[in-house]
C-alpha positions as CSV (number, residue, x, y, z in Angstrom):
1,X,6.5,-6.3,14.6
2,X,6.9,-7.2,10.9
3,X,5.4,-5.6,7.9
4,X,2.4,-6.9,7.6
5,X,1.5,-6.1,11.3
6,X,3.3,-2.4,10.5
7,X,0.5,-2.3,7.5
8,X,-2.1,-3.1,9.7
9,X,-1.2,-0.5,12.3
10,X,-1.4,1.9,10.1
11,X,-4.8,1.3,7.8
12,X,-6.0,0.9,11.9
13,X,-4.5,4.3,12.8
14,X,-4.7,6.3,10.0
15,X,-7.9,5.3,7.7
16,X,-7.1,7.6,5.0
17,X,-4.4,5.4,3.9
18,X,-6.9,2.8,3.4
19,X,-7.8,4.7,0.0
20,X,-4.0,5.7,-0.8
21,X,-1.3,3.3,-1.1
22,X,1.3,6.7,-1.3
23,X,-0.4,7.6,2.1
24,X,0.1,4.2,3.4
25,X,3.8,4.1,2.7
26,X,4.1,7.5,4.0
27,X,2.4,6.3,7.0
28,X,4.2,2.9,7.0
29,X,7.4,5.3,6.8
30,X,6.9,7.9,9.4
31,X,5.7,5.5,11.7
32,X,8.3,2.3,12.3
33,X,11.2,3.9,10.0
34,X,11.5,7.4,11.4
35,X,14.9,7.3,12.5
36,X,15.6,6.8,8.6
37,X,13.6,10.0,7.6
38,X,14.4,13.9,7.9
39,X,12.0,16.6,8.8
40,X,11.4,19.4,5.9
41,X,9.3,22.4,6.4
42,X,7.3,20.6,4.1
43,X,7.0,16.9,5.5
44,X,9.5,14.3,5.6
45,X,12.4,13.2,3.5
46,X,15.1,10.3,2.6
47,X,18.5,10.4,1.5
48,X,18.6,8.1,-1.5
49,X,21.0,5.8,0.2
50,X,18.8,5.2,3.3
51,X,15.9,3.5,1.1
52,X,18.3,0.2,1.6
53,X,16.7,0.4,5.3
54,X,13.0,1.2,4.0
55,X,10.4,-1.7,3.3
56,X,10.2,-1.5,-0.3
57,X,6.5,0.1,-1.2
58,X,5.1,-3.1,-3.5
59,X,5.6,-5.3,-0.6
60,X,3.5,-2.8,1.5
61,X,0.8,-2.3,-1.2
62,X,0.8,-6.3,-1.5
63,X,0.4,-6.5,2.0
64,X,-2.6,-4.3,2.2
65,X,-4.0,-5.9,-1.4
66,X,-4.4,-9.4,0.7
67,X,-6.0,-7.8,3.5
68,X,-8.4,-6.1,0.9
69,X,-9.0,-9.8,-0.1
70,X,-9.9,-11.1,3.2
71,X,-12.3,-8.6,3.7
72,X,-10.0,-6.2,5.6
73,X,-9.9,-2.7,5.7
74,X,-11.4,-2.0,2.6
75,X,-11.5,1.6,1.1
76,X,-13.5,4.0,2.8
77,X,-14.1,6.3,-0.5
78,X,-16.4,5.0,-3.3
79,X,-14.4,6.1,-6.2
80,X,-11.5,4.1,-5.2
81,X,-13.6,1.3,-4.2
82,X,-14.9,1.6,-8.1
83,X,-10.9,2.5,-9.5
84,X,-9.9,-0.6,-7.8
85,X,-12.9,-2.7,-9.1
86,X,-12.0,-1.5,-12.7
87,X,-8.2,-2.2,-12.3
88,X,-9.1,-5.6,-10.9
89,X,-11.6,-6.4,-13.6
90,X,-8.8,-5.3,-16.6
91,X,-5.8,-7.2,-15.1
92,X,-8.3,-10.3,-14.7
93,X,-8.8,-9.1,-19.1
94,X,-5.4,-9.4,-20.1
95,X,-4.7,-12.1,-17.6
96,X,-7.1,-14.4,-19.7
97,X,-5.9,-12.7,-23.1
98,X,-2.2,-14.0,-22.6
99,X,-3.1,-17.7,-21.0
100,X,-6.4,-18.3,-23.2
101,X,-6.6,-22.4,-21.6
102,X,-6.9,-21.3,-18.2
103,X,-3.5,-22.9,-17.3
């Protein structure tokens, strides 16, 4: 399974990730890289040296930014459906502010 089917698994499985990207990496994490993690009494864990072996976490957002576009698993919660609007509309902003022709 590569990432992008790993992303999908888990905005499927576990919908509150759908309005958390940290809750998606977590989930992306826990799910398909476990063998990588340890077990606190507060959660999971990484040594520092295994993130070599993790996806890293702006390819997973990315991943589950495109399937926003296509009309996938969208947020579930209004105020990040509205955060995400915001964001959207500001990077769109400054997008247009440093490439004024449109080129």
């Amino acid at each position: 399974m590569n990432l992008k089917e790993q992303v999908k698994f888990c905005l499927t499985k576990h919908q509150e990730s759908r309005n958390s990207d940290q809750k998606l990496i977590n989930a992306v994490y826990v799910e398909f890289f476990n063998s990588h993690l340890f077990k606190t009494e507060k959660g999971y864990a990484v040594e520092l040296l295994e993130l070599y072996y993790l996806p890293n976490p702006s390819h997973i957002i990315r991943y589950r930014q495109k399937l926003n576009e296509q009309g996938l698993f969208k947020p579930t919660s209004e105020e990040v459906i509205k955060a995400r609007k915001q964001l959207q509309q500001v990077w769109h902003n400054e997008m247009q502010k440093s490439n004024p022709s449109g080129y």
